[in-house]
Backbone as CSV, one residue per row, in Angstrom:
resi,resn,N_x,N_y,N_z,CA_x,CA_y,CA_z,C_x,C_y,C_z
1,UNK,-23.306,3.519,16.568,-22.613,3.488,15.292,-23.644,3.340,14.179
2,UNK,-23.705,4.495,12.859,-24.136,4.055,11.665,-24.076,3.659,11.091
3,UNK,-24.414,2.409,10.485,-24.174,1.410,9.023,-24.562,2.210,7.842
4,UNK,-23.781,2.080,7.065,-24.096,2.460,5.436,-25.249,2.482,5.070
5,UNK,-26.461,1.167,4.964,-27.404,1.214,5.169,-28.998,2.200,5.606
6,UNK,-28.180,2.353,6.669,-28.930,3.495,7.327,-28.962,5.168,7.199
7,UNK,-27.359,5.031,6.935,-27.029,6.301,6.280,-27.879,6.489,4.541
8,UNK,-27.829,5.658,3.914,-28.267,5.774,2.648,-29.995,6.747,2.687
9,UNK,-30.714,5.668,3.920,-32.069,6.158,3.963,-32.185,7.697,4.368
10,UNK,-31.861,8.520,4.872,-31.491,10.018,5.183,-31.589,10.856,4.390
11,UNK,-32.152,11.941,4.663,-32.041,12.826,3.807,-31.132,13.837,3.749
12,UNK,-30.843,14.470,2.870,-29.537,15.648,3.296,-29.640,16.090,4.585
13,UNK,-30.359,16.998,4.649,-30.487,17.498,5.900,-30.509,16.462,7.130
14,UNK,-31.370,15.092,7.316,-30.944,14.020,8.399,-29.629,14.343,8.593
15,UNK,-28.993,14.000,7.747,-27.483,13.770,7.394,-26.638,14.467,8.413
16,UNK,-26.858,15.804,7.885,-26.393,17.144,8.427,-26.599,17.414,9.658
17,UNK,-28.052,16.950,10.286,-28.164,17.118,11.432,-27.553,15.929,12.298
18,UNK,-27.461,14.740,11.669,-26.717,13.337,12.661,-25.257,14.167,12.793
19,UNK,-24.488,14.601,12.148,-23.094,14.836,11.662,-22.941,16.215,12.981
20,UNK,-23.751,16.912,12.813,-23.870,18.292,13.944,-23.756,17.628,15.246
21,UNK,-24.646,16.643,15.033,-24.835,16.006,16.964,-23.431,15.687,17.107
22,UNK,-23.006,14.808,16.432,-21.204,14.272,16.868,-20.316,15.334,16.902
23,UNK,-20.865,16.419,15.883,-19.597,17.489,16.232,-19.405,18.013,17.402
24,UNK,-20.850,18.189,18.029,-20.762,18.874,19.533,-20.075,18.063,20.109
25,UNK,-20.284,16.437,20.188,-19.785,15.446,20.433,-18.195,15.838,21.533
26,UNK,-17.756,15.856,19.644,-16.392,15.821,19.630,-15.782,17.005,20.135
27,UNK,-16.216,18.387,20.193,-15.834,20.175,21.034,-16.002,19.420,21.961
28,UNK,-17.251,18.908,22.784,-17.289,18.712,24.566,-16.007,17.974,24.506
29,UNK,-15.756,17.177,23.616,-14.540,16.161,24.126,-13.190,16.710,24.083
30,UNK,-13.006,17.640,23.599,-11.957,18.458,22.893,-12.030,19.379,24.748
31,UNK,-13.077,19.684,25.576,-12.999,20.500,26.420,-13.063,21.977,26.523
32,UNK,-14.154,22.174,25.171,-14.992,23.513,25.020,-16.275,23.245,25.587
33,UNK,-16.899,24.466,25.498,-18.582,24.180,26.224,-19.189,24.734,24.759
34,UNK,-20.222,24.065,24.073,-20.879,24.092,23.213,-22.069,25.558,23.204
35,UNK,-21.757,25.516,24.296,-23.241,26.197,24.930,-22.566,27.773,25.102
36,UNK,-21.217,28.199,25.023,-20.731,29.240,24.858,-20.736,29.798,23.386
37,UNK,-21.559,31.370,23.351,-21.652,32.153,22.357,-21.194,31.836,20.571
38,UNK,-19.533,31.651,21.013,-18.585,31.562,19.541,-19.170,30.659,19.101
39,UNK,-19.701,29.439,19.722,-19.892,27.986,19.543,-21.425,27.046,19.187
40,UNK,-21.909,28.068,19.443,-23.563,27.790,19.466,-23.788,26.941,18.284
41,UNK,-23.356,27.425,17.067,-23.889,27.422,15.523,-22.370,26.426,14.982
42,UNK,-21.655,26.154,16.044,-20.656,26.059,15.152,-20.470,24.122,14.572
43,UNK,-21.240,23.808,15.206,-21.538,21.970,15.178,-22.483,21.954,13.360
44,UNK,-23.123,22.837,13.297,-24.169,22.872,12.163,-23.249,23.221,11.430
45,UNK,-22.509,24.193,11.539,-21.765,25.231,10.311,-20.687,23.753,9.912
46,UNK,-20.143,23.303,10.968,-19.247,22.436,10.622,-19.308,21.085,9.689
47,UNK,-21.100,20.959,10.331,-21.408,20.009,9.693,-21.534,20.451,7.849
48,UNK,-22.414,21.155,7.609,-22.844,21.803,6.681,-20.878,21.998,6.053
49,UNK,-20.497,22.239,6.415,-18.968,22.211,5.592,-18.733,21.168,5.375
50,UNK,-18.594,20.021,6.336,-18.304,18.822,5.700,-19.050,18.022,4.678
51,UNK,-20.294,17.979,4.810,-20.852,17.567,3.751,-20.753,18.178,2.348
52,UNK,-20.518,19.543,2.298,-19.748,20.202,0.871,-18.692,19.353,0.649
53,UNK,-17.577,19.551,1.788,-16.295,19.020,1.127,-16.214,17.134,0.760
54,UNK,-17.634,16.885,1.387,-17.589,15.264,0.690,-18.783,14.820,-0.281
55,UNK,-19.103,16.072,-0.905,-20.523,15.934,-1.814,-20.411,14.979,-3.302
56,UNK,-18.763,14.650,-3.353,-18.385,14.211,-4.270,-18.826,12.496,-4.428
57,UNK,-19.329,11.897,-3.658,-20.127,10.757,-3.458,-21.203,10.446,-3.627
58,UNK,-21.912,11.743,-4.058,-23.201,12.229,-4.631,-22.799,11.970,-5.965
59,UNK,-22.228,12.025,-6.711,-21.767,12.558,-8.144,-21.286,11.018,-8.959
60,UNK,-21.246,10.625,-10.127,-20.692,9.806,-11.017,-20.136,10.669,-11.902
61,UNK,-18.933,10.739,-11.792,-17.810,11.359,-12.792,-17.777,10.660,-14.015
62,UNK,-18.470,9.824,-14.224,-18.283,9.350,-15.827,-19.559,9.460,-16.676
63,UNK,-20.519,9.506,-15.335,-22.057,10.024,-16.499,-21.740,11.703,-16.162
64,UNK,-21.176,12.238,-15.385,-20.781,13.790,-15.879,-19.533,13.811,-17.198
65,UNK,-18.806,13.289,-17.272,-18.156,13.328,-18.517,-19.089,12.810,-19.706
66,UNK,-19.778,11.602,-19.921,-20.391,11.271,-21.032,-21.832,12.416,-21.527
67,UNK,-21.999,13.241,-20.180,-23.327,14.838,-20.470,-22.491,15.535,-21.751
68,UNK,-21.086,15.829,-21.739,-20.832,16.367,-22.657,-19.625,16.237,-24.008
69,UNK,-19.793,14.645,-24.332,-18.956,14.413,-25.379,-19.815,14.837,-26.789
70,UNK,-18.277,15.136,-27.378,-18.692,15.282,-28.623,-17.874,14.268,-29.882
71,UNK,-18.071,14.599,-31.067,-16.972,13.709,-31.683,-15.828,14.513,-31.815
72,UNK,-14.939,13.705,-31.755,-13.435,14.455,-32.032,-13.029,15.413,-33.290
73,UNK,-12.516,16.606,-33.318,-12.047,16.905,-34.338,-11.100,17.974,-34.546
74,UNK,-10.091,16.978,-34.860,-8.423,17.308,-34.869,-7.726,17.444,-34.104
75,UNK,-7.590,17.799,-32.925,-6.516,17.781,-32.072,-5.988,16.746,-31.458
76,UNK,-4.631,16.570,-31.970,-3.824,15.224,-31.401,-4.065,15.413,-29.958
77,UNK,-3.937,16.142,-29.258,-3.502,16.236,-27.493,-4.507,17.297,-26.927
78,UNK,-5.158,16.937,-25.924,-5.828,18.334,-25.384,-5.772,17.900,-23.987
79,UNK,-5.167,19.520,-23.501,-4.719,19.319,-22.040,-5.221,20.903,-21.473
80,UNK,-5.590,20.004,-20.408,-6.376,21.398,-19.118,-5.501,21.108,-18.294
81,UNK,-4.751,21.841,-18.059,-3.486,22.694,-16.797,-4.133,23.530,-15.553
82,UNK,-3.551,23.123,-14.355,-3.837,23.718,-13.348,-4.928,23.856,-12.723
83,UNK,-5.636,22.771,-12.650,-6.987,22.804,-12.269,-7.200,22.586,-10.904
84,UNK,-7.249,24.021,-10.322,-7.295,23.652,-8.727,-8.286,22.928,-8.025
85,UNK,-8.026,22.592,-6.808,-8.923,21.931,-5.781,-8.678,21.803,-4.135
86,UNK,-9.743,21.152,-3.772,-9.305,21.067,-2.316,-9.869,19.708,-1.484
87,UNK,-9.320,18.479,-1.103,-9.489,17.857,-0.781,-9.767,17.493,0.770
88,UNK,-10.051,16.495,1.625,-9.867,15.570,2.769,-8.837,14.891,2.758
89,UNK,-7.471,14.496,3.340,-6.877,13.491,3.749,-7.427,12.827,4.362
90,UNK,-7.485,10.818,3.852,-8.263,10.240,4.624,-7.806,9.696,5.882
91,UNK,-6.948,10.066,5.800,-5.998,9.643,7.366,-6.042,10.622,8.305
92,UNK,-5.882,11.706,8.109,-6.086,12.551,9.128,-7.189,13.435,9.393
93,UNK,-8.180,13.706,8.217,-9.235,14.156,8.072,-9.127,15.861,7.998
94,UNK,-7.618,15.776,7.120,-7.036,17.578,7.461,-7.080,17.667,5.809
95,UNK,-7.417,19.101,5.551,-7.191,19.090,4.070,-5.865,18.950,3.465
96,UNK,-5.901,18.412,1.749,-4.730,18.810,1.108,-5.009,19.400,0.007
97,UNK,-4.289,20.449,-0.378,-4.793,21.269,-2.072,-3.831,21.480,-3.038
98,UNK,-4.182,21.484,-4.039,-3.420,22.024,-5.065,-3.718,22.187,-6.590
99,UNK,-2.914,21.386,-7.359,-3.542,21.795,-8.912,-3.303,19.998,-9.605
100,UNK,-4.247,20.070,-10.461,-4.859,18.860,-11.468,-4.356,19.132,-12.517
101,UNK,-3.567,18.696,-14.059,-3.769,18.941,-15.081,-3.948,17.550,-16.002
102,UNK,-4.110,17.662,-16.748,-4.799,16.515,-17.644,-4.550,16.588,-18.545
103,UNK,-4.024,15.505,-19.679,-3.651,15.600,-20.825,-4.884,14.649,-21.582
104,UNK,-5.360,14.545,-22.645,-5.482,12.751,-23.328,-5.763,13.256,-24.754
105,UNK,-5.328,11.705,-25.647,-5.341,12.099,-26.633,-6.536,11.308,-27.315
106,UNK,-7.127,12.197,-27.888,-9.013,11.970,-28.491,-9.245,10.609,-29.080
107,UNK,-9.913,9.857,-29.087,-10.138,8.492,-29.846,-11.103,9.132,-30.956
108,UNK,-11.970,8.885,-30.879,-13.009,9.275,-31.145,-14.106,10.663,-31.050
109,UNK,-13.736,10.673,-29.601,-14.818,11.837,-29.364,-13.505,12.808,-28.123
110,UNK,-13.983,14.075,-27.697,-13.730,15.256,-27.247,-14.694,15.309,-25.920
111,UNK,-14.204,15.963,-24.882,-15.587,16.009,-23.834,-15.538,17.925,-23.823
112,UNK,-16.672,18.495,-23.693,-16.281,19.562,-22.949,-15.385,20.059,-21.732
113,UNK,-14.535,20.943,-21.824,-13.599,21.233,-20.753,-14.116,21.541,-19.893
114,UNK,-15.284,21.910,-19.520,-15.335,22.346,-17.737,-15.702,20.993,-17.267
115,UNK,-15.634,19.548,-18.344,-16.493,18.523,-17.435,-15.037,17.966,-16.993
116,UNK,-14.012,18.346,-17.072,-12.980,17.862,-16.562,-12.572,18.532,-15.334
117,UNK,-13.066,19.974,-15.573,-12.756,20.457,-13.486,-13.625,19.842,-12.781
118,UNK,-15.140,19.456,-13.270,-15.889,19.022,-12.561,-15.369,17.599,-12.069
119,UNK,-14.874,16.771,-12.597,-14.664,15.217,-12.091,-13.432,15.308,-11.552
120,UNK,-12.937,16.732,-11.333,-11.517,16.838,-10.417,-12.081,17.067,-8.716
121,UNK,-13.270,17.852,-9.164,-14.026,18.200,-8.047,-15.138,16.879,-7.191
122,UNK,-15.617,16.227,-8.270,-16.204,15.242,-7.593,-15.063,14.238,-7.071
123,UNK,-13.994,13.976,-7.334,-12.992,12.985,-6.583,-12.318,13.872,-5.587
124,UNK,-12.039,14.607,-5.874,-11.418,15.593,-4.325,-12.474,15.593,-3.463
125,UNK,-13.650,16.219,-3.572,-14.472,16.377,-2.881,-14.998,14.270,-1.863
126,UNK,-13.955,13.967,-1.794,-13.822,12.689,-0.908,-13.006,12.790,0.526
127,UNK,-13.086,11.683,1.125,-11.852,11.385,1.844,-11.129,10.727,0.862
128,UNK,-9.613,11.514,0.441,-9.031,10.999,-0.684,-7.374,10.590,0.108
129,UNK,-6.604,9.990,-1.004,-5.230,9.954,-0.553,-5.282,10.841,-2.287
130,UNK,-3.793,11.199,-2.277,-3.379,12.006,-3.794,-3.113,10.907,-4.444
131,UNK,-2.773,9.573,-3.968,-2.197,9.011,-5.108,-3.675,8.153,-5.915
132,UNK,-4.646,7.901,-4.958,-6.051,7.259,-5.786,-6.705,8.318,-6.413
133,UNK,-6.722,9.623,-5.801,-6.819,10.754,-6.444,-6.691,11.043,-7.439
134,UNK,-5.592,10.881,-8.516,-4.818,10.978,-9.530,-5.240,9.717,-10.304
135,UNK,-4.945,8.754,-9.743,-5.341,7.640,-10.479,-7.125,7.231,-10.747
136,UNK,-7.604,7.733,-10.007,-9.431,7.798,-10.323,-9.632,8.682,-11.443
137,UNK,-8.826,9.727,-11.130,-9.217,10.907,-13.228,-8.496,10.393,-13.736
138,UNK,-7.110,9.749,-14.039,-6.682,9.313,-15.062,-7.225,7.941,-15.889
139,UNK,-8.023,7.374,-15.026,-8.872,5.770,-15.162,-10.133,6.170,-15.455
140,UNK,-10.938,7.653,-15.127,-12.481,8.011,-15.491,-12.084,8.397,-17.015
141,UNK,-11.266,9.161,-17.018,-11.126,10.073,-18.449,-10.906,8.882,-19.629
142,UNK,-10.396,7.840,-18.827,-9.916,7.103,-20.522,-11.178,5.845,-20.666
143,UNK,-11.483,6.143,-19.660,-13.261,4.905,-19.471,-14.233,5.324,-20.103
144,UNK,-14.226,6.660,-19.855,-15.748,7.962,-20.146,-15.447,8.284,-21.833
145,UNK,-14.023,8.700,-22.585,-13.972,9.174,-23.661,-13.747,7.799,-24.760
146,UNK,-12.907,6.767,-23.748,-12.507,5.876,-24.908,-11.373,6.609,-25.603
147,UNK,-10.549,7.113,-24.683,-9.031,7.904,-25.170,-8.127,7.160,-25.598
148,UNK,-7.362,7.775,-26.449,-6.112,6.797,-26.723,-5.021,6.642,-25.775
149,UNK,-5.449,7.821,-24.526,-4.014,7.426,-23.362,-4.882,8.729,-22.911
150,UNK,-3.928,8.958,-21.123,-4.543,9.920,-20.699,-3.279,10.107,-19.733
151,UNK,-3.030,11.379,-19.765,-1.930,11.537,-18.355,-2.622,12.540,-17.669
152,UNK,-2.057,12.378,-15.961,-2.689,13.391,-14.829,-1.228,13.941,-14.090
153,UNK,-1.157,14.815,-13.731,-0.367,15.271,-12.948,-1.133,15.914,-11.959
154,UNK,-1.141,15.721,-10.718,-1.438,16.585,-9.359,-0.173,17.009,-8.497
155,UNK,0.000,18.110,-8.069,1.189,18.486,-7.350,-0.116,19.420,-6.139
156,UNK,0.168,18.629,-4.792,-0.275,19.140,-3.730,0.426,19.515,-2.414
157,UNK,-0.209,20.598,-1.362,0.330,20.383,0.003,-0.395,19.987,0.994
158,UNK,0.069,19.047,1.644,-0.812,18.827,2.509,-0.783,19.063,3.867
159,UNK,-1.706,19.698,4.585,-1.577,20.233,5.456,-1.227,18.715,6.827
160,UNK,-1.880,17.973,6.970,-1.305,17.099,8.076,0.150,16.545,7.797
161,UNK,1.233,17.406,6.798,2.431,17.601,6.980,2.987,18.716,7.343
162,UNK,1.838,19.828,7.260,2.202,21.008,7.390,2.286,21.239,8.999
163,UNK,0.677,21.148,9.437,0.527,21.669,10.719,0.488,20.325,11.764
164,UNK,0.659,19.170,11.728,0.971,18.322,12.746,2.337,17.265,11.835
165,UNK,2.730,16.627,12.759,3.842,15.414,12.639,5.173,16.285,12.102
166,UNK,5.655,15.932,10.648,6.788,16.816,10.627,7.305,17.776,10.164
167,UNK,5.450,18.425,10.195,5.759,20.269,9.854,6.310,20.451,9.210
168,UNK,6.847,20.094,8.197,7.578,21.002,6.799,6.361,21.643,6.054
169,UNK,6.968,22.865,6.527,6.117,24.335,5.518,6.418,24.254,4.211
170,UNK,7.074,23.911,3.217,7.295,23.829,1.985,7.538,22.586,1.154
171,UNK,6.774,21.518,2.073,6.757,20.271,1.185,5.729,20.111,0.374
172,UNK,5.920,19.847,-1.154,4.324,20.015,-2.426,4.788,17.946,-2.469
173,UNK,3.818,17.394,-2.492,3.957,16.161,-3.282,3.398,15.852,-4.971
174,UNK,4.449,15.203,-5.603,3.441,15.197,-7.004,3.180,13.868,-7.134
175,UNK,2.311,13.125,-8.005,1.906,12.145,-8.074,1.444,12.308,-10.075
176,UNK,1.729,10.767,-10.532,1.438,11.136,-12.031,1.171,9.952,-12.609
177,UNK,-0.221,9.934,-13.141,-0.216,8.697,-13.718,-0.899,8.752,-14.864
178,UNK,-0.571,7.677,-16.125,-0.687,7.426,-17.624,-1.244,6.026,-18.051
179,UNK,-1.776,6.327,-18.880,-2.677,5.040,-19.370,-2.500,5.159,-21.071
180,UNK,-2.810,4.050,-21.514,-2.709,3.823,-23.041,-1.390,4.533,-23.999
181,UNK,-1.619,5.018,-24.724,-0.467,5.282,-25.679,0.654,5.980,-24.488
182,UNK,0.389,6.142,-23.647,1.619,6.935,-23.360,2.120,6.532,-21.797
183,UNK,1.633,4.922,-21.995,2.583,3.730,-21.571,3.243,3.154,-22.147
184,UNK,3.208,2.936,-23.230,3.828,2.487,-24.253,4.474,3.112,-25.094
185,UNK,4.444,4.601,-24.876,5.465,5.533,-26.340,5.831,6.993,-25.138
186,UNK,7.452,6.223,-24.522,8.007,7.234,-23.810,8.450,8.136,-24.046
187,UNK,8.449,8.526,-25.548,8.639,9.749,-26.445,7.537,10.652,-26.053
188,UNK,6.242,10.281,-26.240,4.926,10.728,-26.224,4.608,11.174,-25.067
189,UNK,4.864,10.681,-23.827,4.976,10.892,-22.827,5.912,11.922,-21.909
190,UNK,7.647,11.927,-22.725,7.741,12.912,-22.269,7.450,14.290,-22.530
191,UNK,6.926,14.335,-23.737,6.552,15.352,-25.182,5.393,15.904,-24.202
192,UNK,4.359,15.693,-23.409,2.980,16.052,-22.890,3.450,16.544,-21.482
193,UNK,4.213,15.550,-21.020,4.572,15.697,-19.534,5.587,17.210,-19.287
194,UNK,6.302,17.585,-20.504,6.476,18.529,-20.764,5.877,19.937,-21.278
195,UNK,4.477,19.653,-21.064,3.451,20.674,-21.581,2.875,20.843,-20.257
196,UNK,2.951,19.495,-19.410,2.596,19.938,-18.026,2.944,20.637,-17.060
């Protein structure tokens, strides 16, 4: 077993290659032979995927939001809609995907919009649940800008409902959470949530 610790000292590639050894690991255990053709490459490839889909632990989403603030000017509300992604379930270790949108309203300063797909991407890119998911950008965005409120909506599917336990092909979950002014002004709230 690896301690945190130890993992820290590694280099990417260590990483990648500890992560490959267990994958074979886990095929022999599964009752494939590693050593057959399809399979040769496929412990590395796997590995090398997973570490993409968890690179988001690499990243601080709030010194990537503070790279590109500016000061505010004029817009009561600015909202990025539909910002896809693709996550880990941390329970089952099966993906879930879907779309991000984001509302908040400016205090002071404005961030550039692509730094908001990006900190959708560094928190997906975890072992996530949707609901800390949602609540980690709605708690970075109003930390990083100093917003006057911030709402998130995520609507996802997740596949360890899809393809194991109780298989419903057309279940989306949404999850939504709000901070500052628009905890307090349910006018305001439904006014945005309706833009969502």
């Amino acid at each position: 077993m690896i301690d945190k610790d130890t993992v820290a000292k590694l280099s990417d590639q260590e990483r990648i290659d500890a992560i490959a050894e267990r994958m074979a690991d886990i095929i022999t255990l599964m009752g494939e032979d590693t050593s057959r053709e399809g399979l040769l490459k496929t412990p590395l490839r796997a590995a090398k995927a997973l570490a993409f889909l968890t690179s988001g632990y690499q990243s601080d989403a709030v010194d990537t939001i503070k790279s590109a603030v500016f000061e505010a000017e004029g817009s009561r509300v600015v909202t990025v809609k539909d910002i896809e992604f693709y996550s880990l379930c941390e329970h089952h270790v099966l993906p879930f995907f879907g779309t991000v949108s984001i509302a908040y309203l400016p205090g002071k300063h404005i961030v550039g919009l692509s730094k908001l797909a990006r900190i959708v991407n560094i928190f997906a890119r975890r072992l996530q649940v949707q609901e800390r998911l949602t609540e980690q950008l709605c708690a970075c965005v109003m930390q990083a800008l100093d917003a006057r409120g911030v709402i998130v909506k995520c609507t996802a599917e997740h596949l360890c409902m899809k393809m194991r336990g109780v298989e419903k092909q057309h279940a989306a979950t949404v999850t939504v959470e709000y901070s500052g002014a628009f905890e307090t002004d349910a006018d305001l709230r439904r006014e945005v949530l309706a833009l969502l």
